[in-house]
Steps between C-alpha positions, in 0.01 A plus 500: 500500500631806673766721424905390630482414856594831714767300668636333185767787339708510891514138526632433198730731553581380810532209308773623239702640785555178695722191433258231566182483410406176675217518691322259759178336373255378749202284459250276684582098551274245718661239657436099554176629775402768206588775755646822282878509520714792384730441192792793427755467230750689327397605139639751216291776386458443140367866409191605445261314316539446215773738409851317647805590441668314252868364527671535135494109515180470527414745223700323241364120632167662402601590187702192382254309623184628306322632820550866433389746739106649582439879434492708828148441482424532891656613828382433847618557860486114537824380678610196237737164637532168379533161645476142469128335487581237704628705823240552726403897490221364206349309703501697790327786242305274395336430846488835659339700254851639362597696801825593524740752622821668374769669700813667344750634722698727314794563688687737257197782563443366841109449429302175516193420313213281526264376205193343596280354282407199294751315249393328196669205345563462126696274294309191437577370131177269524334805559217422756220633669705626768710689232233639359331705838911559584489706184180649518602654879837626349296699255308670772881649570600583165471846325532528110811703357484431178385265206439198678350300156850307480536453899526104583494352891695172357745768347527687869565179689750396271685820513507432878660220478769623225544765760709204698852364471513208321613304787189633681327383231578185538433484863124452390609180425647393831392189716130634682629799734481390875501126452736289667824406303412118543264531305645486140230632221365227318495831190847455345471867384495598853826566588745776670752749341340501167490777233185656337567620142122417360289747597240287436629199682197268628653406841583824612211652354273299636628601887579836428212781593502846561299671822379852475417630798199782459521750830207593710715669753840632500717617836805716500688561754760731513820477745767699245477754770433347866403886656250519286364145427220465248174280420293451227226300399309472149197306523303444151130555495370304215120674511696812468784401271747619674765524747446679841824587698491545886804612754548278725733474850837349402 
């Protein structure tokens, strides 16, 4: 795997400098006739796989709870969010070859970027075949930083998910997202406004997953200063192993 992205150190520090990091995540759909349908959503950057930042909460949940943390065994310029398996960005992944885009607009620096790539989805506690090649692609994004003999995927995912509130938690364990209320879950552990406390709990596991998106092309474009407006493109060349960064016309 290459060195750190070229483009990685400025936006992350565009990053620290704003007061949302929200971003808009946009993948493929089909409709009923199969035609491809666009699908945009508002999702939280989670940091960078696998190295989040972790709320003091979270840290001790870990602890109490007999999780512990990994090593810093790995870094990656892999943008990192999490969401609900049964929402319908996985299987809109699923069936367009993992495409997706990312754009932030960062209004504090007065720069937007845009992540394009493909996003992998992890999580699964049954631990399946499409687990499996999710993991494998991730790797192709990771780097080694250290001793990476005690370094656990369950472990990472979990510490995702302790990275949440509880009541956040617990929304993992809501009626099916996007169903009509009619429809009252036949699952009497589906349910709103409850609390996760068990890290390990098998409802909310079992819906929670975390997407790591790995970039193939990243766009900045700069508007801080509108007389002298600025482009920028990284494109990744993976014969080469490595990035390739062109000017562009704003």
């Amino acid at each position: 795997m290459a060195d750190q992205a070229p483009w990685r150190s400025l936006f992350e520090s565009h990053l620290n400098q704003s007061s949302s990091t929200s971003f808009t995540l946009s993948t493929v759909g089909y409709d009923s006739q199969n035609k491809p349908v666009p699908r945009s959503r508002t999702c939280e950057f989670r940091g960078f796989w696998p190295n989040p930042k972790l709320h003091e909460s979270a840290v001790k949940a870990l602890e109490d709870q007999g999780v512990g943390q990994n090593p810093a065994a790995y870094e990656s310029d892999m943008l990192s969010l999490t969401t609900d398996v049964r929402m319908g960005k996985t299987d809109q992944l699923n069936s367009s070859a993992n495409v997706v885009e990312g754009m932030f607009w960062l209004a504090d620096v007065g720069n937007q970027w845009r992540i394009r790539g493909q996003a992998f989805v992890i999580g699964n506690p049954k631990g399946e075949k499409l687990e499996k090649e999710a993991r494998k692609e991730i790797e192709k994004g990771m780097r080694e930083s250290g001793d990476v003999s005690e370094w656990s995927w369950e472990r990472e995912v979990t510490t995702y998910f302790a990275n949440h509130s509880p009541a956040m938690r617990g929304s993992f364990k809501n009626p099916p997202p996007g169903t009509p209320r009619s429809q009252v879950p036949v699952d009497p552990n589906l349910k709103l406004n409850q609390k996760g406390d068990d890290l390990q709990d098998p409802v909310a596991r079992g819906n929670f997953r975390v997407a790591v998106i790995r970039p193939e092309e990243v766009e900045r474009l700069d508007l801080s200063d509108l007389q002298n407006v600025r482009r920028v493109k990284w494109t990744f060349v993976p014969a080469d192993n490595k990035w390739v960064e062109t000017d562009l016309w704003p």
